[in-house]
KOLTORFI-677985 format. One record per residue (C-alpha): x, y, z. Coordinates in pm, whole numbers, plus 50000, padded with zeros to 5 digits. Each point is the difference from the previous one (the first is absolute). Layout:
BEGIN
{px=X | py=Y | pz=Z}
...
REM end
This chain:
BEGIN
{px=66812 | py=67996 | pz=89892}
{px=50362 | py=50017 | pz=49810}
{px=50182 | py=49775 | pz=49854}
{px=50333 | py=49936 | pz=49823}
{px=50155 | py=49710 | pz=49765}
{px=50317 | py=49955 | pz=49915}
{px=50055 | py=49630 | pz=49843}
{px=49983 | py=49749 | pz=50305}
{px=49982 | py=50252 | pz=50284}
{px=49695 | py=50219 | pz=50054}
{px=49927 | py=50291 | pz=50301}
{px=49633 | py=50052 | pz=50086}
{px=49850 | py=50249 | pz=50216}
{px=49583 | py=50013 | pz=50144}
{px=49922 | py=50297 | pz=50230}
{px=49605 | py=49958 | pz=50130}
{px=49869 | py=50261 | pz=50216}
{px=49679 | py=49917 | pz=50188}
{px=49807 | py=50222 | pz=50199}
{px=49643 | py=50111 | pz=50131}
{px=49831 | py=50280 | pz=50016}
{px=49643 | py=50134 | pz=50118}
{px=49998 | py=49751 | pz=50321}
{px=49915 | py=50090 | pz=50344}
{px=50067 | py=49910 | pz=50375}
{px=49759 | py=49669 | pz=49987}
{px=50197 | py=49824 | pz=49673}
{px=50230 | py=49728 | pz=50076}
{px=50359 | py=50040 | pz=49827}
{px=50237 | py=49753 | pz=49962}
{px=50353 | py=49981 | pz=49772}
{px=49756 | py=49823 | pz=49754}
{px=49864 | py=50312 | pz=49897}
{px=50274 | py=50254 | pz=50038}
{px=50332 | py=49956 | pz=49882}
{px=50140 | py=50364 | pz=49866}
{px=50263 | py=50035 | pz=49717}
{px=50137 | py=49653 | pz=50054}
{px=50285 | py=49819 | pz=49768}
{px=49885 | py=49658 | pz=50013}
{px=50225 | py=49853 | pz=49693}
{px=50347 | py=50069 | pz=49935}
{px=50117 | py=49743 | pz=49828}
{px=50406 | py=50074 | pz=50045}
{px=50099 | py=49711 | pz=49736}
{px=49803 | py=49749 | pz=49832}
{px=50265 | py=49754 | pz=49778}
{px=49886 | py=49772 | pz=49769}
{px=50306 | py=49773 | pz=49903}
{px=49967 | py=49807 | pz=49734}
{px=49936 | py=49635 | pz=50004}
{px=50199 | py=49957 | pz=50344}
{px=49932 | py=49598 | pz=50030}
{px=49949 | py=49895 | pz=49629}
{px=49834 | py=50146 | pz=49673}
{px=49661 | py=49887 | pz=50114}
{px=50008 | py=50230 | pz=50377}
{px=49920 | py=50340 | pz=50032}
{px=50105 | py=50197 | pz=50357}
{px=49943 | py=50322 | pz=50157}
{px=50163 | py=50172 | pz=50277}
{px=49783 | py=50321 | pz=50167}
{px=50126 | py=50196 | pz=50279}
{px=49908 | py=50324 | pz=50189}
{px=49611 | py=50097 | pz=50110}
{px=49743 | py=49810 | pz=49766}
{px=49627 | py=49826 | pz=50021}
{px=49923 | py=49665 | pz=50013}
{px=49722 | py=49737 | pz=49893}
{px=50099 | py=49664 | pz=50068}
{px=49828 | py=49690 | pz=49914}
{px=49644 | py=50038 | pz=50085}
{px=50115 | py=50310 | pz=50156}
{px=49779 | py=49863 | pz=50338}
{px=50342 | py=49997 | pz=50204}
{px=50186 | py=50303 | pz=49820}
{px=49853 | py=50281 | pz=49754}
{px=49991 | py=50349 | pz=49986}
{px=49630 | py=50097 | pz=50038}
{px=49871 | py=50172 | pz=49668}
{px=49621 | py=50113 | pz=50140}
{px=50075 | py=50209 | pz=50336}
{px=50137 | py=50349 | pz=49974}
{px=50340 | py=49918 | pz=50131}
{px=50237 | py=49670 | pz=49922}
{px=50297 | py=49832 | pz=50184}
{px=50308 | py=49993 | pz=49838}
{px=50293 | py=49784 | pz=50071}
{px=50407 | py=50076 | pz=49987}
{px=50248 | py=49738 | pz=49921}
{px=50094 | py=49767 | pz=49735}
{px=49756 | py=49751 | pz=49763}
{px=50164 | py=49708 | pz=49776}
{px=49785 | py=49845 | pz=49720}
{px=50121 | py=49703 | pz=49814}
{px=49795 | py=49846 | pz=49771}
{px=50114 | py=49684 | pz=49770}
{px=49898 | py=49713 | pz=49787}
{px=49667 | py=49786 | pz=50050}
{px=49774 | py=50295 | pz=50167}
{px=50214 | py=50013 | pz=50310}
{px=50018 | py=50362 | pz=50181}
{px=50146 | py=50115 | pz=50319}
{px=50015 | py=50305 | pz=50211}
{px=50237 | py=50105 | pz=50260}
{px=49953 | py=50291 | pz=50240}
{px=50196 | py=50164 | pz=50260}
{px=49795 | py=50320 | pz=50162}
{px=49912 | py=50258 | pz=50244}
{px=49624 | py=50054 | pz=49963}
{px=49938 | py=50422 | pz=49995}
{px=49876 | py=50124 | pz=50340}
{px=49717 | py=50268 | pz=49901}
{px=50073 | py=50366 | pz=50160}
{px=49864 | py=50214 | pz=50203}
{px=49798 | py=49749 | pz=50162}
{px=49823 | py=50217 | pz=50268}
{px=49654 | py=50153 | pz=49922}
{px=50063 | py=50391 | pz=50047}
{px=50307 | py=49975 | pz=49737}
{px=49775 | py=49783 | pz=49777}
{px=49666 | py=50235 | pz=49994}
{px=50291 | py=50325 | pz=49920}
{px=50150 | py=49747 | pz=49675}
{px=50323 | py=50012 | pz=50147}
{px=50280 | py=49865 | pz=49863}
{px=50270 | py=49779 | pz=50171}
{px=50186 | py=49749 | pz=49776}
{px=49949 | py=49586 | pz=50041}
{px=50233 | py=49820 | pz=50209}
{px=50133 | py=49626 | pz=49938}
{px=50231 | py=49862 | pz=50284}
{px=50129 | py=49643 | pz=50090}
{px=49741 | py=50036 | pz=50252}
{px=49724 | py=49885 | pz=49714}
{px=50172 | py=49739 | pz=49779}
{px=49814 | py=49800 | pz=49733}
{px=50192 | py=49693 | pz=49795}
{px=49975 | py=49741 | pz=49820}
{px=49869 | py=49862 | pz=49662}
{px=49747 | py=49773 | pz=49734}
{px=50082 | py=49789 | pz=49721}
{px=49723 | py=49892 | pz=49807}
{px=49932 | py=49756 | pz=49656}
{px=49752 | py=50120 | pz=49704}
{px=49767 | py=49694 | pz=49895}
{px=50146 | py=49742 | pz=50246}
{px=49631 | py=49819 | pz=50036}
{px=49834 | py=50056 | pz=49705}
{px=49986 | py=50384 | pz=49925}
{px=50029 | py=50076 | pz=50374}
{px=50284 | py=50169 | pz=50113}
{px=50153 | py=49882 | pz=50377}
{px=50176 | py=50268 | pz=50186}
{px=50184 | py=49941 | pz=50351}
{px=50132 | py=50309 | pz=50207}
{px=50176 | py=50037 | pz=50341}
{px=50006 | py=50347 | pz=50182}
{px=50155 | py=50085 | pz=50331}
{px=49870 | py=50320 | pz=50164}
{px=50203 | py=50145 | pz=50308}
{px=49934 | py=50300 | pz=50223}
{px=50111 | py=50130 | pz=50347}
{px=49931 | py=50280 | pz=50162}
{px=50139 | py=50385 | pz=49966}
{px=49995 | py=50331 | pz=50192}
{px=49633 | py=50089 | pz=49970}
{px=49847 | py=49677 | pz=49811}
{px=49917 | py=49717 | pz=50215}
{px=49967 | py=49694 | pz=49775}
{px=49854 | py=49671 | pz=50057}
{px=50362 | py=49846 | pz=49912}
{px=49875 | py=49758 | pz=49716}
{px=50242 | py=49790 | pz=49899}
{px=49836 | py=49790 | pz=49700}
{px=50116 | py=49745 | pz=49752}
{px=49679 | py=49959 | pz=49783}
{px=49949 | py=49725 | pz=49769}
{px=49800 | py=50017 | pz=49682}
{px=49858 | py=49770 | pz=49723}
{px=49815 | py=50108 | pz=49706}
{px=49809 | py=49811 | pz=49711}
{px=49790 | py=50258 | pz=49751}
{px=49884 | py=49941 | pz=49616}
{px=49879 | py=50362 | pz=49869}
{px=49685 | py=50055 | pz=49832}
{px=49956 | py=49881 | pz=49682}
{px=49694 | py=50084 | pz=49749}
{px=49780 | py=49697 | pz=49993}
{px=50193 | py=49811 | pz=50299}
{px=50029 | py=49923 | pz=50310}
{px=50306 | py=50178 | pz=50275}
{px=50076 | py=49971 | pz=50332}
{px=50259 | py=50108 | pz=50303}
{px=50066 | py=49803 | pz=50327}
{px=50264 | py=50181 | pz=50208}
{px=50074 | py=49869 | pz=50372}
{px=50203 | py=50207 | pz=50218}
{px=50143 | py=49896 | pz=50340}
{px=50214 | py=50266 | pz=50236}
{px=50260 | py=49862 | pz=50268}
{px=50217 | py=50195 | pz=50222}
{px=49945 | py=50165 | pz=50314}
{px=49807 | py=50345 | pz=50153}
{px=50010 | py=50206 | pz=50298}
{px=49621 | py=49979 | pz=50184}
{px=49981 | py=50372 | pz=50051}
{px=50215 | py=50329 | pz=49898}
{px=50172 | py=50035 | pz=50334}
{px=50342 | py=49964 | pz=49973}
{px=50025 | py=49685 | pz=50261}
{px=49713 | py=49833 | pz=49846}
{px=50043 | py=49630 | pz=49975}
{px=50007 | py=49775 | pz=49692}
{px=49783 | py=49805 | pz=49806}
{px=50018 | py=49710 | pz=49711}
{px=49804 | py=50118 | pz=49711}
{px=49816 | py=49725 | pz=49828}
{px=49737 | py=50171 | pz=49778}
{px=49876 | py=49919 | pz=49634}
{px=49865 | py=50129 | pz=49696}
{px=49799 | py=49828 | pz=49711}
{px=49824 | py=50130 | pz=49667}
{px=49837 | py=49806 | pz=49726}
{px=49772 | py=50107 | pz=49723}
{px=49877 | py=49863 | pz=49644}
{px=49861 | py=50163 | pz=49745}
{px=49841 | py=50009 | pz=49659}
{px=50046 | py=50219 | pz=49727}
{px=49741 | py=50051 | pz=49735}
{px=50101 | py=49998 | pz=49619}
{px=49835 | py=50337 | pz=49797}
{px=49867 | py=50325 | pz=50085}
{px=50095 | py=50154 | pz=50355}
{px=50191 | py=49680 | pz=50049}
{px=49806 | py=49971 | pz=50383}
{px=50224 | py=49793 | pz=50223}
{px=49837 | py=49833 | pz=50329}
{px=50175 | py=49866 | pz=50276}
{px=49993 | py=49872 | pz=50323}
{px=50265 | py=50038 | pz=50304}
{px=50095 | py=49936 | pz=50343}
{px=50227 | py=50144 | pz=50252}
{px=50081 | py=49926 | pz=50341}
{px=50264 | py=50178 | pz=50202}
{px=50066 | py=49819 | pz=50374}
{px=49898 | py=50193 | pz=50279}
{px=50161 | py=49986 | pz=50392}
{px=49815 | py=49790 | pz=50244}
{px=50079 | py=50020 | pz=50386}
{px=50313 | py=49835 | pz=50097}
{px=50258 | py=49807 | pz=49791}
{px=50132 | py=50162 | pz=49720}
{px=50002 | py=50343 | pz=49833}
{px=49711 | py=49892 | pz=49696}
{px=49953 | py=50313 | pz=49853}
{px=50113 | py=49999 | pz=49617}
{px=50219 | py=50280 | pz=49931}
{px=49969 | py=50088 | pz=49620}
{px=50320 | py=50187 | pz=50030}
{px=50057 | py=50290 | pz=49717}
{px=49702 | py=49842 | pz=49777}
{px=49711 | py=50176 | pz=49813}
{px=49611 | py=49966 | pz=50045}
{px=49835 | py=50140 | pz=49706}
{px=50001 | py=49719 | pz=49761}
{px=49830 | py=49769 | pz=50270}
{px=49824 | py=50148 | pz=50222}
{px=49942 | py=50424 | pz=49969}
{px=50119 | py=50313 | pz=49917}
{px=50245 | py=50116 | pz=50270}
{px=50012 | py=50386 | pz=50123}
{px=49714 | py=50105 | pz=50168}
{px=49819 | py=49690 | pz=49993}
{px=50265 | py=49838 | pz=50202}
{px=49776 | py=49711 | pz=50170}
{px=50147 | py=49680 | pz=49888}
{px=50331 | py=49807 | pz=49992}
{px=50109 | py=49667 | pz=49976}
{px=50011 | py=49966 | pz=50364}
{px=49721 | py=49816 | pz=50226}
{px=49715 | py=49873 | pz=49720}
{px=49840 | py=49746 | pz=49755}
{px=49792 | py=50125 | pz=49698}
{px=49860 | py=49802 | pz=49713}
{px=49892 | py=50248 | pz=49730}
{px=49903 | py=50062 | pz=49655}
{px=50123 | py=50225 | pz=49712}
{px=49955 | py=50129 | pz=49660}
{px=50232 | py=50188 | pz=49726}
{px=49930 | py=50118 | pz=49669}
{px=50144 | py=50246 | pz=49747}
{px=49801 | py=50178 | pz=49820}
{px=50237 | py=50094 | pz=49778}
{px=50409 | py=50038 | pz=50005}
{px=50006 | py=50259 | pz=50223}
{px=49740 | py=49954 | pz=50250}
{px=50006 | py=49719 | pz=50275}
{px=49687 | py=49944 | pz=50224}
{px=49991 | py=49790 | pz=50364}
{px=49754 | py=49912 | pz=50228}
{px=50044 | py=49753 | pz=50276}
{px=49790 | py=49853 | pz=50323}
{px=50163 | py=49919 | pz=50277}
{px=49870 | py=49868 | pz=50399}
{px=50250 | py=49989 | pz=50313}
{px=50050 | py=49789 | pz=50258}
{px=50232 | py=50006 | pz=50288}
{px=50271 | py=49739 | pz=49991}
{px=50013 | py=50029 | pz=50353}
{px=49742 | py=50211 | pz=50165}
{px=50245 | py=50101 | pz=50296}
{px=50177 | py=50177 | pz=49822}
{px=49969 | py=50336 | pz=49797}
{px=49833 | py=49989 | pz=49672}
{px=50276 | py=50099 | pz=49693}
{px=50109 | py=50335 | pz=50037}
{px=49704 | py=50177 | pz=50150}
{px=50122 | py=49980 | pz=50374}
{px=49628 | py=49902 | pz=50133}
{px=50048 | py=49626 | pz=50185}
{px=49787 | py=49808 | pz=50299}
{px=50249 | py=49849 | pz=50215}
{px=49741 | py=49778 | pz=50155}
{px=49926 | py=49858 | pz=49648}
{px=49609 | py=49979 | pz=50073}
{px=49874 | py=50209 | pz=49771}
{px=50021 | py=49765 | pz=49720}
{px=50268 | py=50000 | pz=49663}
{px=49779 | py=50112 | pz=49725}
{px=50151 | py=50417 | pz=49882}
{px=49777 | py=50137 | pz=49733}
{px=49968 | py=49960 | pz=49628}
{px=50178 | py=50200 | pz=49760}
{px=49974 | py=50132 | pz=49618}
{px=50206 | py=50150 | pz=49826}
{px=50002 | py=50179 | pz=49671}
{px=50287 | py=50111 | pz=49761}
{px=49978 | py=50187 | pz=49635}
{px=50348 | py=50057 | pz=49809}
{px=50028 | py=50245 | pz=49735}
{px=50340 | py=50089 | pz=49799}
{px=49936 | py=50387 | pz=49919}
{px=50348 | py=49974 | pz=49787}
{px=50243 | py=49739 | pz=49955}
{px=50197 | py=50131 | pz=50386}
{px=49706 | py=50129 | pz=50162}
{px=49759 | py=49839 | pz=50149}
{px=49623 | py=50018 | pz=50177}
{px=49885 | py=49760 | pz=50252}
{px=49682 | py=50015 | pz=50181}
{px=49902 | py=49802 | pz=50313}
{px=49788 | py=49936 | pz=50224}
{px=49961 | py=49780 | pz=50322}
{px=49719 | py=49887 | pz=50254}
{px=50006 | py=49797 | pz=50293}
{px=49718 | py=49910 | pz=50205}
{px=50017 | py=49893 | pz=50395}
{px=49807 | py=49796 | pz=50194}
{px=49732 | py=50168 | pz=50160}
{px=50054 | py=50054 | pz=50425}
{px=49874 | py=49762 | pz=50240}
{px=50023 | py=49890 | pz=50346}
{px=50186 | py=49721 | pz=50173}
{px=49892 | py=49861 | pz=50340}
{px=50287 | py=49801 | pz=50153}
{px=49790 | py=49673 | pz=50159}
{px=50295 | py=49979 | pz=50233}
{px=49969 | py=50340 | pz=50110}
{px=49644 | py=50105 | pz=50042}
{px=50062 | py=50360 | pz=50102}
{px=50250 | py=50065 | pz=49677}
{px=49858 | py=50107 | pz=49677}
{px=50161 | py=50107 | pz=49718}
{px=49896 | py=50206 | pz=49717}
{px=50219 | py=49891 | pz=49659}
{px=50001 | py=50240 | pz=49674}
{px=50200 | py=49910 | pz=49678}
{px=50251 | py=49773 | pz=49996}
{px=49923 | py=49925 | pz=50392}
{px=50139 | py=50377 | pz=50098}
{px=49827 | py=49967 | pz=50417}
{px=49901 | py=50289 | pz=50110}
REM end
C-alpha cells in the first residue's frame, strides 16, 4: 500500500495479490480465493475542504477505486476474513456536522473479480477486475450519535442495479433497499444492544434466461442482540442475538432477502472456505461470548441453531433445498470459535475455527402416496 499527502488532497494506492497453491482436481475454486496482482484502491483525489457549510462541518470528497464499510457494513463492506475482497470505483461524499449528525453518499461500480473460470483460477492467472454500468450500486445513510440515550440511530437507502452482458447472465436485480439501525456499543459494567431491520423492494428476473419474466421482490431482514459487559479482568462480554432473513415460498412474490454487497463474519462465520451461511432463507437465536485477555488479544465463541424460514426453499447459501417442503425446517447447529492476536502494531494473527452439525438422515413416507418414499439427509437434500 502507498500513499501520498499533500495538504487537502491525498493519492492512495493497495495492490493485493491472492493466490493458491498445492490444490488438486477435487478443490472447489472460486474468485473468493484467487484474485492475482489486483489494484483494488486508487484513490485518484480525496479533498478535504475546509468547513464547506459552517465552522462546525467537516466534508470529504473520494474518488477513483476504494473499499467500503458502511453502517453495519450488513448491506455494503469490503470483506476483511476471506482471501480476496470486492472493491468498488466511483465517488464517496462524507459530511459530518453539529449535534452527532453524519452522512454518506456513494456513487459506484462494484469490482467484478477476474478470471472467473476454474482452469485460469487453479494456474493463478491474472486478468484485471472489471466495473461496468451493467453492476451499479447507489445511494446513502445519515445517522445521529446518542439520539435515545447513548444509542446511536442510523437510516440508509441503497439501490442495486444489474442487467445482463456478453457472457454473464444476471438475475437483473433491480433493488431499492431500506435500512434502520439502533446500536449502543459495549460498555464495561453496562448493558448494549443493536436492532437493525432491513426491507428490499424492487423487482427480479425468475431465472437467468434472457426472456425470463419478472417478479416483485418483497423480502426482509431483521437482527437484534443485547449484551453485557463485565467490569475487571478479561472484561467477558455475553450476549444474546437473533437473525432472520425471509426466505421464497411458492407463488406470490420473490421473498428471498438479498443482502446485497454485505459482510458475514461479524454475525454469523468466517467466510472463504467455510462458505455455508448467508443472510438469505433462516432464523437463529444464539449465544456469544468476548473477552480480551489483554490489549492485543480478542477471544469469541458463539452457538448458533438454524431453521428454515421457509422450508421450500434452499437453505442460505449452501444450494441443498426440498421443494416439497416435507422434510421439516430445522438445519443444524453451529459453533464457532475466533482467537485475535496483534503480532505488531500492522500485523495481525487470527485463528478460527467453525463446526456445524446436521440432522441425522431419515425417511419420509408420503400417506398420500403409499408407493413413494423418500430418504432426506441434511438440510432435507432427497436423494
Amino acid at each position: 500500500m502507498g500513499r501520498y499527502e499533500d495538504g487537502p488532497v491525498k493519492v492512495v494506492g493497495e495492490l493485493w495479490d491472492s493466490r493458491v497453491s498445492g490444490d488438486n482436481a477435487g478443490t472447489p475454486l472460486l474468485t473468493g480465493e484467487v484474485n492475482r496482482f489486483e489494484l483494488i484502491q486508487a484513490y485518484y483525489v480525496v479533498w478535504k475542504p475546509t468547513a464547506p457549510f459552517g465552522r462546525d462541518t467537516n466534508a470529504t470528497i473520494q474518488a477513483g477505486r476504494f473499499l467500503l464499510n458502511l453502517g453495519s457494513r450488513r448491506l455494503v463492506a469490503a470483506d476483511d476474513y476471506r482471501n480476496t475482497t470486492i472493491g468498488y470505483t466511483g465517488v464517496r461524499a462524507d459530511l459530518a456536522w453539529r449535534g452527532g449528525w453524519r452522512s454518506t453518499a456513494i456513487y459506484v461500480l462494484p469490482q467484478q473479480r477476474r478470471p472467473e473460470d476454474v482452469p485460469s483460477l487453479r494456474l493463478n492467472s491474472v486478468a484485471p477486475d472489471r466495473e461496468g454500468f451493467d453492476l451499479v450500486l447507489w445511494g446513502g445513510l445519515l445517522s445521529r450519535s446518542k439520539t435515545i440515550g447513548r444509542a446511536t440511530v442510523e437510516t440508509s437507502l441503497f439501490h442495486r442495479g444489474e442487467r445482463d452482458r456478453p457472457g454473464r447472465p444476471t438475475r437483473d436485480r433491480s433493488l431499492n433497499t431500506g435500512a434502520l439501525r439502533v446500536i449502543a456499543e459495549p460498555i464495561a459494567g453496562g448493558v448494549d444492544y443493536e436492532v437493525e431491520g432491513i426491507i428490499p423492494r424492487g423487482r427480479i428476473s425468475t431465472s437467468l434466461a434472457a426472456n425470463a419474466p419478472r417478479q416483485d421482490v418483497a423480502a426482509w431482514f431483521l437482527h437484534g442482540d443485547i449484551g453485557y459487559t463485565l467490569q475487571g479482568g478479561w472484561k467477558p462480554r455475553v450476549a444474546v442475538e437473533y437473525d432472520h432473513a425471509s426466505g421464497d415460498r411458492p407463488g406470490g412474490d420473490y421473498e428471498r432477502f438479498d443482502t446485497l454487497f454485505g459482510m458475514r463474519r461479524a454475525d454469523l462465520a468466517h467466510a472463504g472456505l467455510y462458505n455455508a451461511i448467508i443472510r438469505s432463507n433462516f432464523v437463529s437465536p444464539g449465544a456469544r461470548i468476548e473477552a480480551t485477555p489483554d490489549k492485543r488479544t480478542n477471544l469469541m465463541a458463539s452457538l448458533r441453531p438454524f431453521w428454515l424460514a421457509a422450508r421450500h426453499d434452499i437453505f442460505s447459501f449452501t444450494g441443498v433445498r426440498d421443494a416439497s417442503g416435507r422434510s421439516g425446517s430445522f438445519a443444524g447447529t453451529q459453533f464457532d470459535g475466533r482467537v485475535r492476536h496483534h503480532l505488531l502494531k500492522a500485523l495481525r494473527l487470527e485463528l478460527g475455527r467453525g463446526k456445524t452439525v446436521m440432522p441425522t438422515m431419515r425417511v419420509f413416507y408420503d400417506t398420500r402416496d403409499p408407493g413413494r418414499v423418500a430418504l432426506f439427509g441434511p438440510m432435507g437434500a432427497a436423494f
